[in-house]
C-alpha positions, 0 to 999 in steps of 0.5 A, spaced: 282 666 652 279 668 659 272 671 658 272 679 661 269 677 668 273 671 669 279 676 668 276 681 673 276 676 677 284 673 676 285 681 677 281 681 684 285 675 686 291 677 685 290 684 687 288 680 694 294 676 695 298 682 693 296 685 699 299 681 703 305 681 701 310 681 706 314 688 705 321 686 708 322 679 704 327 678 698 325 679 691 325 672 688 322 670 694 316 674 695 315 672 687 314 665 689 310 666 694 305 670 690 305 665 685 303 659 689 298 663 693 295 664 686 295 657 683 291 655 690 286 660 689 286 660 680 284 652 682 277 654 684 276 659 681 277 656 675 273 650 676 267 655 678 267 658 671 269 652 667 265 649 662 258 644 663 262 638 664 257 634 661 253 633 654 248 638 652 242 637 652 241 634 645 246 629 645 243 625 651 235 626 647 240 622 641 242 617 646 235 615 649 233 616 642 236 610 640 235 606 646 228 606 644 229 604 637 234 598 640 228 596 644 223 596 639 226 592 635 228 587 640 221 587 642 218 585 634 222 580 634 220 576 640 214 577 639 214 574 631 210 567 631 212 560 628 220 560 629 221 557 637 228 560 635 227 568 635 225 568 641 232 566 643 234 571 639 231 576 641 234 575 648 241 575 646 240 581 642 237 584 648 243 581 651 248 585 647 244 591 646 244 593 654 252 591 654 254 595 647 249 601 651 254 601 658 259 600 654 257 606 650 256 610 657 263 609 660 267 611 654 262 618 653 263 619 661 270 618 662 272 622 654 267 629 657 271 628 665 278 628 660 275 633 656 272 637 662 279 636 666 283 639 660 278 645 659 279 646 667 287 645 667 288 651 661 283 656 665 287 655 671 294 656 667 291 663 664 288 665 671 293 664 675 298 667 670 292 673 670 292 673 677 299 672 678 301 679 675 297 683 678 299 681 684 306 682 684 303 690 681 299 690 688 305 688 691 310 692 688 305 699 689 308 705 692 305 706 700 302 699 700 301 698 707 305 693 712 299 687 711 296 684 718 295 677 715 301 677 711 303 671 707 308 665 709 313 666 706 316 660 701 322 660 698 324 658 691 326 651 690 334 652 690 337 650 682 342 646 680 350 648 682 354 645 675 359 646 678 358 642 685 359 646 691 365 646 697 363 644 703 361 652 706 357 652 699 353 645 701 351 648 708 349 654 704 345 650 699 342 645 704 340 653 708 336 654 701 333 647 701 330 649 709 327 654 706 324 652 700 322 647 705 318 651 710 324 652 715 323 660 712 329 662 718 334 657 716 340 659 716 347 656 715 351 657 722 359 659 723 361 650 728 365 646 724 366 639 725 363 633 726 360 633 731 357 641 729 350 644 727 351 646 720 345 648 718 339 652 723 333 655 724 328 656 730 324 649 730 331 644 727 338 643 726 341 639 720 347 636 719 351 638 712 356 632 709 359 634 702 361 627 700 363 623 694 356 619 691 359 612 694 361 615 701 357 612 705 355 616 712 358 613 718 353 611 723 356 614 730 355 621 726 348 620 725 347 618 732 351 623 735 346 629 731 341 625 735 344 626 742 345 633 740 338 633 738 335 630 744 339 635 748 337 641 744 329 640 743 329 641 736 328 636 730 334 633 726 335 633 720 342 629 715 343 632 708 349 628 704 351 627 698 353 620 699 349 615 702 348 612 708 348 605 710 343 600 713 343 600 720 345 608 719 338 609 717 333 604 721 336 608 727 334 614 723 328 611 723 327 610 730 330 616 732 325 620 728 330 623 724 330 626 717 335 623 712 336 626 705 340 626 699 342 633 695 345 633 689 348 639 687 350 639 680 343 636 678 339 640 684 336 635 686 333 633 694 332 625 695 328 623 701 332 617 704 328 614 709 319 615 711 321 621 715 325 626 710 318 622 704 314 627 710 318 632 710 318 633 702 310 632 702 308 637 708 314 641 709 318 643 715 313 649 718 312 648 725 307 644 725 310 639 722 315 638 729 315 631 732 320 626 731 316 620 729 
């Protein structure tokens, strides 16, 4: 339950990210993005107003206090006179009591981090759920102004097809995909055949081949979105629901190409090769242009 000033501050978060909703974009789209705007600023705030993660006062007065106790006893025992052998045995209890003391240590640090971290893990939830509603009210409000600094805008991941897709639909999905990945302007083209673009935006091009899952991708038509990459200046990008070969995706590679594997009916992208794995952590957005 979020106390009332953290709740005025989810609320002043959200108003904020609200306001730079961009007025023109897709319901669903602009839902997505103020979400993930949400979650980014609810981590810090969050852990601004989580708990102490460490121990009260009290309990480290109880575990110094035992430490004395511990030691005492040691040193009565080393200092009994008459049995050669209490030394000894004061020095391997002494020996024992620090190891059973750091263990002790260890295991109350690493069980207040988790406690701590869980503590910080639900207080994001609950801020980024509070900041996310009045977000999307500040940003459906009447007569809100066009934003300066609008946000980016980031689609939502495509969900599954049960039902698969036809090869127009796989250009579409794979359109989606873009998107999703930061390649906001994708957009499925009208080029048909091999050697066509099917899928664009303003910084890659992106080839759609909807095959069966153990149809492998000729290398020739890798090669060949390659040859039209180099001459058109922007990055390539395969999508396929099969697979490709060896030799397909080590000229991928070197080539700096993206190779991906969709999914349709489970809505799922897999990144083949080391460029597409970059693709999926960073996203396509412009500043991510380059081949590799």
């Amino acid at each position: 339950m979020l106390t009332p000033q953290v709740a005025e501050a989810a609320a002043a978060l959200g108003r904020a990210v609200g306001a730079r909703a961009p007025l023109d974009a897709p319901a669903p789209v602009v839902e997505e993005t103020l979400a993930e705007a949400c979650a980014g600023g609810a981590r810090g705030l969050a852990r601004a107003h989580a708990p102490d993660p460490m121990p009260t006062r009290w309990w480290w007065g109880a575990y110094a206090a035992s430490w004395l106790v511990a030691v005492a006893a040691v040193l009565l025992l080393v200092q009994q006179a008459g049995d050669p052998i209490v030394p000894a045995i004061g020095s391997g209890w002494a020996v024992a009591l620090l190891a059973w003391g750091a263990g002790l240590l260890v295991v109350v640090r690493r069980w207040v981090r988790d406690r701590h971290d869980e503590a910080v893990g639900r207080l994001t939830a609950e801020v980024a759920a509070a900041a996310s509603a009045a977000a999307s009210e500040e940003a459906r409000r009447p007569g809100r102004a066009a934003p300066a600094d609008p946000l980016p805008l980031r689609w939502p991941r495509p969900g599954a097809q049960p039902y698969g897709v036809s090869h127009r639909g796989a250009e579409v999905l794979v359109a989606d995909w873009m998107r999703h990945l930061g390649a906001v302007d994708a957009e499925a083209t009208r080029f048909t055949g091999d050697g066509g673009v099917d899928v664009m935006s303003a910084h890659c091009i992106a080839q759609v081949k909807n095959l069966s899952e153990r149809t492998s991708v000729p290398v020739a038509q890798i090669r060949e979105l390659a040859g039209v990459a180099a001459h058109d200046g922007r990055r390539a990008l395969f999508f396929t629901s099969g697979t490709y070969s060896d030799g397909g995706i080590a000229f991928a590679d070197v080539a700096g190409m993206s190779l991906f594997e969709y999914r349709a009916e489970g809505g799922a992208l897999r990144a083949v090769n080391v460029h597409a794995r970059t693709d999926l952590a960073v996203g396509l957005a412009p500043r991510n242009r380059g081949g590799g």
